[in-house]
Structures are given as structure tokens and as C-alpha cells.
N, C-alpha and C positions, 0 to 999 in steps of 0.2 A: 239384664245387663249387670255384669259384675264389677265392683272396686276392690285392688287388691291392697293387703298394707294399711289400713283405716286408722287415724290418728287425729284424738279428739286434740281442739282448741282453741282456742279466744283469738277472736276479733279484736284487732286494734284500729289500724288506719287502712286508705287505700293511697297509695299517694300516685296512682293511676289509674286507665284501667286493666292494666296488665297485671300487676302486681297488688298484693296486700300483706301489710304486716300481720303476723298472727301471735300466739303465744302459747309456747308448748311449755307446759310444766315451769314455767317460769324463765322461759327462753325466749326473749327476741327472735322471729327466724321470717325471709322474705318467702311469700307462695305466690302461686299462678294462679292468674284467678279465671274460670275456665268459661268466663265470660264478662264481654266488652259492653256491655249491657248499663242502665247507674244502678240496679239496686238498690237505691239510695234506703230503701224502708226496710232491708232486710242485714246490708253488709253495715251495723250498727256498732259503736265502739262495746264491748263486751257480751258481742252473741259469740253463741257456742257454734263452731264449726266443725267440719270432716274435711281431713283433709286425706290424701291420696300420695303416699311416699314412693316416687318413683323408683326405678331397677334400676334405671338410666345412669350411671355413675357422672358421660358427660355435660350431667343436662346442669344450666347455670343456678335455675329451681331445685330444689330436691322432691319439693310438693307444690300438688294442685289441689287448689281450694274448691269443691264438689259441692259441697250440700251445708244448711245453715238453717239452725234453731230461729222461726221464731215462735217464739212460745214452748210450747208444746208439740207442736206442726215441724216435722222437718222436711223442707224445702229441698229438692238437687235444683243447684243449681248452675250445673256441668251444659252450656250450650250445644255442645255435639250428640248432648243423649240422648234429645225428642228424636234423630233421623234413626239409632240406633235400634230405640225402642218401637217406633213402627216398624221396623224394619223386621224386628224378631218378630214381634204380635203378628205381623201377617202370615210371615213365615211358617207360623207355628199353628196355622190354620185357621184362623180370627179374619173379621171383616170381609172375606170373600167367600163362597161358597167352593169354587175350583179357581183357584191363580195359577198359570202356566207361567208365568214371568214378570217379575216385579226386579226393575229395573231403575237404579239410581242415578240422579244427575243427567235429565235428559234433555234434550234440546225440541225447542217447538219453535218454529219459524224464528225468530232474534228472540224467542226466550230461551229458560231455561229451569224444567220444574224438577222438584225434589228427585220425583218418583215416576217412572210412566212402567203401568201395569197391564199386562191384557189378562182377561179373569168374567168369567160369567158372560163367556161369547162377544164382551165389549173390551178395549180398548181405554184406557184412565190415565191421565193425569193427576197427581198427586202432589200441592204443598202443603208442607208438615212444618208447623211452628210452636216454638216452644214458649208457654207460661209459668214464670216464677210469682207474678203480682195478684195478691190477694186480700180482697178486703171486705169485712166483714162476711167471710166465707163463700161468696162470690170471687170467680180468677176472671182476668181481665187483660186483655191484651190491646194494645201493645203500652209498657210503662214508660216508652219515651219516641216524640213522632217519628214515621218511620215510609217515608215515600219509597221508599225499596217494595213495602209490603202491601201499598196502594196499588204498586205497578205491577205485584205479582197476581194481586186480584183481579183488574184489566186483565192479562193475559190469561187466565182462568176462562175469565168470560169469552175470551177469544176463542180459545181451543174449545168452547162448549158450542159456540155456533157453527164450529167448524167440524164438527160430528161425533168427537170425545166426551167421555165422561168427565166431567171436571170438580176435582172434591179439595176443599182448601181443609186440614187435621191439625187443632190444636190440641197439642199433648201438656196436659196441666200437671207439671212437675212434683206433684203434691198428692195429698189426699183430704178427706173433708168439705170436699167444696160441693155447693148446693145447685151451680149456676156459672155457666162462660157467657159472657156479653164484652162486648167490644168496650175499648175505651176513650169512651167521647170526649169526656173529660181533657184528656191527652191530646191526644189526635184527630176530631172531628173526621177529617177527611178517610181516615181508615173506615171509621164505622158506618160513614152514608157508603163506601166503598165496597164493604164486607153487604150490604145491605141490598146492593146493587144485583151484589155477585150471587146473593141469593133467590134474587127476583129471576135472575137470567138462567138461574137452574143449577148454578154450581151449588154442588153439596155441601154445608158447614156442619163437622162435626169437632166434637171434643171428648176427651180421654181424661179422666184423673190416671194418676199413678200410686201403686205402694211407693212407699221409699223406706228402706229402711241402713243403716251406715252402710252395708255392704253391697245393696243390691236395688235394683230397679225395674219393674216391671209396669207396664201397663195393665189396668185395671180394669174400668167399664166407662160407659159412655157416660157424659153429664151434659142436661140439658142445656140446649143454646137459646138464649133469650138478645133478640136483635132487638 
């Protein structure tokens, strides 16, 4: 996954979650911030950012705020990228042996999962979510409660008794990290949830990523510790 136009600069405010102040070369300027997420431990008053200077002449933004320093570690943190980024990795011949059709946005009785693939004579369901939150080199999901993602694990389970492959993919927007486990901490109920989903057979995997200003790939698996 590629960003075009890459333009480094400071973190100031967010005074929503749409928007955030940034500071290019000494310029006040408002960006998009390409995720409704809080961040709160990475969108810090003087981290170093990337931002993404749109073509768009009529857009009210001129930049999206993509990816963010902390530390040494650079984070994307563009919420549209995890579907992106699976999307190419399989494409590209990863995760299945033969996929005849991997298909986005698909409905399953009143759900409705990322992904449904037929590939290795089966038939799969696929949600793919994305992790920015990391600590002490462990990534952890989800950084704030999230009964959307409770109810996507139920429907997992669902489709798995109903004769589908069922695989929940967290894509860790980073790299460096030693370990994905759910965050109890957080959200309690996600993680007996995830936990659940694992007993019934749905698949938890997870992904780091390269990241570097311009680009984005998926990297290799990283162990799941429920």
C-alpha cells in the first residue's frame, strides 16, 4: 500500500476526532485524521507525523494524518489500511494455497464480514481489524470498548457452526512487536469474547507490518496469546 506526497510534521491538538492541528515548518495547518479511534498514547502534543497531501484541490483538508512517531516505532495509523493491506497480501498469493475468490463486504444472514473467500476447496469468512496500540512491545486490541467487535466475534462463531471457515485477522499497523493478546484491561468483554471465538474454532491470527513514510505492507505472523 502506497502514500503519495509524504509530508513530515508536529503534532499539536486534536480538537476532535476528525480533525487535528499539525505543524509544518512552522505553520499552523488543520489535517484529517484517518481515524475516529482516541489514540490518546500516540496523537501526543509534539509527536512527529506523516501526513499525506491530497491531489484533491476541492477537499476542505488538504492532508491526512497517516502514520505517527512514537519513539523510534512508526505507527500507520490510516484506519482504511488493515482491509487494504489484507486485501493485497492475499492477493499476492499469502495465507491460502489456491483462492479463486476473495470477496469484500459480504453479508452472512443480518451480518456482515469484511471478507468471504472460497480458497483450499472451503468456503471463509474473514474479519480483519486493525491495531495501532502497543505496549511494552506487545499490540493489543481493542484501545477503547468496542461491542461492534464483541458482536462481530458472535457472528464469527455463528458462521463457524453453520459450516464456514471462520477467521477473525488482526493487522498490527507496526512492526517490532513480540506478541497480540486481547485487551482486558479495556474491554473485558471483547477478550472472554475473542476467547470464546477461539474455543468454537474460529481462527485468531495476526500480522505485523513494515511501515515505512511511503508505504505499507504486511509482514509475517505474530504470535496470539489469549
Amino acid at each position: 500500500m502506497h502514500y503519495k506526497n509524504i509530508c513530515p510534521a508536529i503534532f499539536e491538538s486534536r480538537p476532535n476526532r476528525f480533525i487535528a492541528h499539525v505543524d509544518i515548518d512552522g505553520l499552523s495547518v488543520v489535517a484529517h485524521v484517518k481515524n475516529t479511534g482516541r489514540c490518546w498514547e500516540l496523537l501526543v502534543p509534539g509527536a512527529s507525523v506523516l501526513l499525506e497531501e491530497s491531489e484533491k484541490p476541492e477537499r476542505k483538508t488538504k492532508y491526512d494524518l497517516v502514520s505517527v512517531y512514537k519513539g523510534d516505532r512508526l505507527i500507520n495509523m490510516d484506519s482504511q489500511a488493515p482491509n487494504r493491506l489484507f486485501f493485497e497480501w492475499v492477493k499476492a498469493g499469502n495465507f491460502f494455497t489456491n483462492c479463486t475468490l476473495l470477496k469484500p463486504e459480504t453479508s452472512f444472514k443480518n451480518s456482515r464480514f469484511d471478507f468471504y473467500a472460497e480458497a483450499d476447496g472451503q468456503k471463509h469468512f474473514i474479519e480483519v481489524k486493525g491495531v495501532t496500540l502497543e505496549k511494552d512491545n506487545v499490540a493489543l486490541f481493542p484501545d477503547a470498548p468496542t461491542e461492534r467487535g464483541v458482536k462481530h466475534l458472535n457472528e464469527l462463531i455463528a458462521a463457524k457452526e453453520a459450516g464456514f471457515c471462520a477467521w477473525v485477522v488482526f493487522v498490527i499497523q507496526m512492526k517490532g512487536i513480540t506478541q497480540f493478546s486481547p485487551n482486558d484491561e479495556t474491554h473485558p468483554a471483547f477478550g472472554e469474547a475473542l476467547r470464546a471465538a477461539a474455543r468454537a474454532g474460529v481462527k485468531v491470527l495476526a500480522l505485523d507490518c513494515n511501515v515505512t513514510p511511503g508505504n505499507v505492507v504486511i509482514n509475517d505472523f505474530v504470535p496470539v496469546v489469549l
